[in-house]
Structures are given as C-alpha cells and as structure tokens.
C-alpha positions as CSV (number, residue, x, y, z in Angstrom):
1,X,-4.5,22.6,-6.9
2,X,-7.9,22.9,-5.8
3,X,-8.6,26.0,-3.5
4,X,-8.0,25.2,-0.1
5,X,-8.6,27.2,3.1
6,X,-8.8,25.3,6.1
7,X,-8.2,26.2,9.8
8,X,-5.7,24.0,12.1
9,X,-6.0,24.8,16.0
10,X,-3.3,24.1,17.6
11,X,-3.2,22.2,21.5
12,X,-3.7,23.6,24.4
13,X,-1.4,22.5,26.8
14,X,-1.2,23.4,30.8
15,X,1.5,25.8,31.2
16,X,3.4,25.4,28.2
17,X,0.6,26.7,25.1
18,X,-1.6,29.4,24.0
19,X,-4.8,28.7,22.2
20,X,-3.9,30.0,18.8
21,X,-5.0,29.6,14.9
22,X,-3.0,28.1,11.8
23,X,-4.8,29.6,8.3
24,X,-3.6,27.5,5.4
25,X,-4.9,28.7,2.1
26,X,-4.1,28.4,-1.7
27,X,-1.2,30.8,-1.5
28,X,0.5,28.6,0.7
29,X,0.6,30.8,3.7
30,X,0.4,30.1,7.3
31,X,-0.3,33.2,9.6
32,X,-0.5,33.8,13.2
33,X,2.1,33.9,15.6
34,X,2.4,34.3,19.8
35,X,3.3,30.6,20.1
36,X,4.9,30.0,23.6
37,X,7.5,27.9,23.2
38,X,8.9,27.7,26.9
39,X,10.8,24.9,28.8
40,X,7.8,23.3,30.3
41,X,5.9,20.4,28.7
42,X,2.4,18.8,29.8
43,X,2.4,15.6,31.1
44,X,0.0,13.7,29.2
45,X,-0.9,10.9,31.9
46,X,-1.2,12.8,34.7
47,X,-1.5,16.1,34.0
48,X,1.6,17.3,35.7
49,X,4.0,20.0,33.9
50,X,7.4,19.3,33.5
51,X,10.3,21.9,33.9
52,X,13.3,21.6,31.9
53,X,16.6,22.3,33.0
54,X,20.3,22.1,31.6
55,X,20.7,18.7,34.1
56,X,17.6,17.0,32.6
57,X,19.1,14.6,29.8
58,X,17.6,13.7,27.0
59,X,14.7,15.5,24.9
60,X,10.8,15.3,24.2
61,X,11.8,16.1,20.3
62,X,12.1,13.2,17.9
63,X,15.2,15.7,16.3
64,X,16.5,18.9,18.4
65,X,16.4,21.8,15.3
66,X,13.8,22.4,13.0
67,X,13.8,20.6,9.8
68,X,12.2,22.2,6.2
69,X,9.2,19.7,5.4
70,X,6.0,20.2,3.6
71,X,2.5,19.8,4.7
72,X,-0.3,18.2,2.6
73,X,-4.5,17.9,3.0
74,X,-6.4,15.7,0.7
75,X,-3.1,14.4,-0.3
76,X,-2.5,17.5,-2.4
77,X,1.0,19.8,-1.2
78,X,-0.8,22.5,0.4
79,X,2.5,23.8,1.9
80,X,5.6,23.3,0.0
81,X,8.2,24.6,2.4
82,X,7.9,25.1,6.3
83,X,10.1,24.5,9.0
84,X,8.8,21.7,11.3
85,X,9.8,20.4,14.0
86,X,8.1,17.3,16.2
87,X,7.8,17.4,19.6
88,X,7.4,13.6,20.7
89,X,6.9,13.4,24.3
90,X,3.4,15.7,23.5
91,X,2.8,14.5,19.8
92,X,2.3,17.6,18.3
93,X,4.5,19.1,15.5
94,X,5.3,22.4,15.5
95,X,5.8,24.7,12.8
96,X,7.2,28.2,11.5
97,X,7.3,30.0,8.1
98,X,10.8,29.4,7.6
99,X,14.4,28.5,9.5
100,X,14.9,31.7,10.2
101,X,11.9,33.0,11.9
102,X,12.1,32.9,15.8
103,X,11.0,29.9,18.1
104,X,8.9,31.9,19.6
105,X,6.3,32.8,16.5
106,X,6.0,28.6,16.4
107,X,2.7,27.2,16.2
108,X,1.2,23.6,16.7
109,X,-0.7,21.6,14.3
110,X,-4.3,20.1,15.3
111,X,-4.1,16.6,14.2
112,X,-6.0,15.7,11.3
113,X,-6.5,12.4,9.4
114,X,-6.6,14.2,6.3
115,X,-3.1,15.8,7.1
116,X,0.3,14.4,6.3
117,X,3.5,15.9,7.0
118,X,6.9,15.6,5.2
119,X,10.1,15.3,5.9
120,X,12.8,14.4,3.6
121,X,11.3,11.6,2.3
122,X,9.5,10.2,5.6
123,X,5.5,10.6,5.5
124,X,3.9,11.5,9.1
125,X,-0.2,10.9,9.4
126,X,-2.1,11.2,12.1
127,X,-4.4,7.9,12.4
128,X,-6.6,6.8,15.0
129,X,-4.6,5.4,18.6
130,X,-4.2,2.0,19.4
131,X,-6.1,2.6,22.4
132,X,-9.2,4.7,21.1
133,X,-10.6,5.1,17.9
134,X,-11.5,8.5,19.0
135,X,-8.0,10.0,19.4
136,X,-5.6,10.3,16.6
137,X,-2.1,9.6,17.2
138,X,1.4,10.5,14.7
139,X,2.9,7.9,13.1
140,X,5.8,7.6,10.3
141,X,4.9,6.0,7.3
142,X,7.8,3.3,6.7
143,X,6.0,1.0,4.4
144,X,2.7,0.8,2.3
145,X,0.9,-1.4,0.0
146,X,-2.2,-2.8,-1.0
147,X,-1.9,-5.7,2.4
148,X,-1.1,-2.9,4.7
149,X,1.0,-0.1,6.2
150,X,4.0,-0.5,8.1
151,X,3.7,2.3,10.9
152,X,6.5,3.4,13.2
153,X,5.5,5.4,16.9
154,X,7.9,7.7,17.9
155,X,7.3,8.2,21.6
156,X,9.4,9.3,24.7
157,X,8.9,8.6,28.0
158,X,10.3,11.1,30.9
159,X,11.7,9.9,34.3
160,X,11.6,12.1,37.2
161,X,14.9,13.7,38.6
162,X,15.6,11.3,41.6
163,X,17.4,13.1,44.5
164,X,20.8,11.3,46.1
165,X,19.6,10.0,49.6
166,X,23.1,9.4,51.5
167,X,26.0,10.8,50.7
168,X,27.6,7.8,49.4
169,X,25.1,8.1,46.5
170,X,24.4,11.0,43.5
171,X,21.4,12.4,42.3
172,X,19.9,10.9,38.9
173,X,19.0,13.9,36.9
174,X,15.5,13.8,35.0
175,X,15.7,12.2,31.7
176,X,14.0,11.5,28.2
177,X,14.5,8.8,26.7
178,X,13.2,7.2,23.4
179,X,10.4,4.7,23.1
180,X,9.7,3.1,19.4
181,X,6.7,1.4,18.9
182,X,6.1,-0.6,15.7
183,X,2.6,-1.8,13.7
184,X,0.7,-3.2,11.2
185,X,-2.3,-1.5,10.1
186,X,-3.9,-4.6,8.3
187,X,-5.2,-3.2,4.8
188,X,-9.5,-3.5,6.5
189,X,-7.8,-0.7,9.5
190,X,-7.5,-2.9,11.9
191,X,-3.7,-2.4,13.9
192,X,-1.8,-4.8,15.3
193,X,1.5,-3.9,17.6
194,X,4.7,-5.9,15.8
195,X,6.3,-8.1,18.7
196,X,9.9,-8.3,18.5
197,X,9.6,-12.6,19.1
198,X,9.5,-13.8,15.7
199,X,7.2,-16.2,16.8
200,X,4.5,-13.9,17.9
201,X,5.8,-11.5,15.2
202,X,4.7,-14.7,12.7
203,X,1.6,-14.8,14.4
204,X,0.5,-11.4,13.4
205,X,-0.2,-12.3,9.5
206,X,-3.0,-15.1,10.3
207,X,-3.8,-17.1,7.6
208,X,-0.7,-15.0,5.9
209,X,2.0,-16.6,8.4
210,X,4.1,-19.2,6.5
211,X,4.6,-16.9,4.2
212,X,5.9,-14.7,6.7
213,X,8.2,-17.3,8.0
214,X,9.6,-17.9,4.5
215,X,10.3,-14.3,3.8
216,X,12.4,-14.4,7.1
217,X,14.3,-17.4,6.5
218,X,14.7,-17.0,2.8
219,X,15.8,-13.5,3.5
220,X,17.8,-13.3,7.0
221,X,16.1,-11.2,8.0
222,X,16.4,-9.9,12.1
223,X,13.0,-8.5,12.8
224,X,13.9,-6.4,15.6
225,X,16.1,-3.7,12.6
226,X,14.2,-1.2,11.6
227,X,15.9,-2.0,7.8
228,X,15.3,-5.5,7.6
229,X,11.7,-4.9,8.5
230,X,10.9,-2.3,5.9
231,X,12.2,-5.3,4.2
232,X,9.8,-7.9,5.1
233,X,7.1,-5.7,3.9
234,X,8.1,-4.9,0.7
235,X,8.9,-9.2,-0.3
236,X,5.6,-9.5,1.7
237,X,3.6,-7.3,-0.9
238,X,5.2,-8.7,-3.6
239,X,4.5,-12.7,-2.8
C-alpha cells in the first residue's frame, strides 16, 4: 500500500457539529475526537435545526447502531476496520475507531470522490448530485459494469410535529421517514433517475431499449424490487 496521509474535514452543521479534523495515514489510524453528536440535526433546505425527542418517529440514520466497515482512497483499503455509521437525512457518515469507543468521540467524513466506504459487502461513493456537478452526493453501489452503474440514494425526509387543533383530534408527532431514490450513471457520467413506469423505465436505455424490454419480459422481472433490478443490470451487461 502506497503511503497515504490525507486530511478529511468533517461538516459543519448549525447547532449540531464542530469543525474538526480526520488524519488517515499508512498505519491505519484515525485521530481526533470532540465530535458533538447531539439530538439536533441541520435542515438542509432551509436551514432550520431540528430537535429530536422520544415522540419524533422515525430516524435520519439509514441503520440506528454503528456498523464495522472499511474505508478506501484511490481504491486501496486505507482503513480496514472502523465503526461507521450513516446519517441519511444530512448525508454524512460518521465514524469512530471501534464499537466500543463513545458516540461522542464520532467524527464526520468530508465527501470525497476518491473515497469509498464499506459495509458488508455494499460499496458507498460519493459522486457528483443530480442537481449540481459541483456537490457530491452518497450513493450505494448496487450494480456495475462496463454500460454503467446501478446507484441507489438513500434519503429521508422529516415532517414537522403537527399540533391537535380540536379536541376531537390528536397531535401527529414529527417523523422521518425513508425516501429511495434509484439511477443510472450511463458509462460517459451522465445520470439518469430510474422511473418506476416500465415504460419510461424502457425509455432510459436509448438506442439500448428493446433490449431492455426483452430482459424484462424474458425475465419477469418487476422493476420497482430492488432484487429484480440488480437483476436487470447484470443480463443487461451480459447481452
């Protein structure tokens, strides 16, 4: 492994993070510490903080407890064993030296196109949004070939508590709830959002779509399943 020393920042978010650095070097270390992991959360289209309570349902993490993943740069395992843990309301990932080392010594990762995190055997890499070029975005790596990548956004989106206006009604308590947003990054970059009509899903592979419609018939295969879409791409690469 070639000698690597780079310098992750992590976020700064209103009320909820502390500007803070993440040293990962050849002997596989990660220091600092003095994360602030409180109940509050940034709002990320309006800039409002959110306070968590035990009513609010839900959470802005993709899995409650941290997981033991590894981290790689320059696709080389830089880190073999960290606990990791992805917040998804915020898309950051958080990390700590091991299970057993407090939630509050966590630190976020600055998002990096050269970085790829790992969990099990699920690939997350930050590539550019589907909105701006200039802001990188996590996504899990489902599928990949020489046509493409399939890409899978984890998101959540948060509804406000809404308070019980007579008393023949009840109060709705703040909640989180998931939001999964499929690709295809064509193999020149370009990204297109997979619809869930098999129509317009079709429609995505250009000059490529009756082949696409005879993987799905030939197949059986129901589109809107996670399974059956990793699937698709894998007869898709092979045809």
């Amino acid at each position: 492994m070639k000698l690597i020393a780079i310098i992750l920042l992590i976020f700064s978010f209103i009320g909820a993070y502390s500007q803070e650095t993440v040293t990962i070097d050849n002997n596989s270390r990660i220091s600092s510490s003095n994360y602030s992991n409180k109940i509050t959360y940034y709002k990320v289209d309006d800039g409002d903080v959110i306070l968590l309570n035990d009513d609010t349902v839900g959470t802005p993490y993709l899995f409650e407890d941290y997981k033991i993943g590894s981290i790689y740069i320059y696709d080389e395992l830089t880190v073999p064993s960290i606990a990791v843990k992805y917040n998804a309301y915020n898309d950051i990932f958080l990390v700590k030296t091991s299970l057993a080392t407090p939630d509050s010594e966590a630190q976020g990762i600055t998002k990096s196109g050269d970085l790829k995190i790992k969990l099990g055997n699920n690939f997350f890499v930050a590539l550019p949004s589907t909105d701006s070029r200039y802001e990188l975005q996590y996504y899990e790596l489902l599928s990949q070939g020489k046509k493409g990548s399939l890409l899978k956004k984890n998101g959540k989106i948060y509804k406000d508590r809404i308070e019980a206006t007579t008393s023949l009604t009840r109060d709705i308590p703040a909640t989180f709830k998931d939001q999964t947003t499929y690709f295809f990054k064509h193999s020149n970059g370009d990204f297109s959002e997979l619809p869930t009509s098999k129509k317009k899903f079709i429609e995505v592979f250009g000059n490529d779509k009756k082949q696409a419609a005879t993987i799905i018939k030939e197949h059986k295969l129901n589109i809107k399943n996670e399974a059956d879409l990793i699937k698709f791409f894998k007869y898709y690469e092979t045809n």
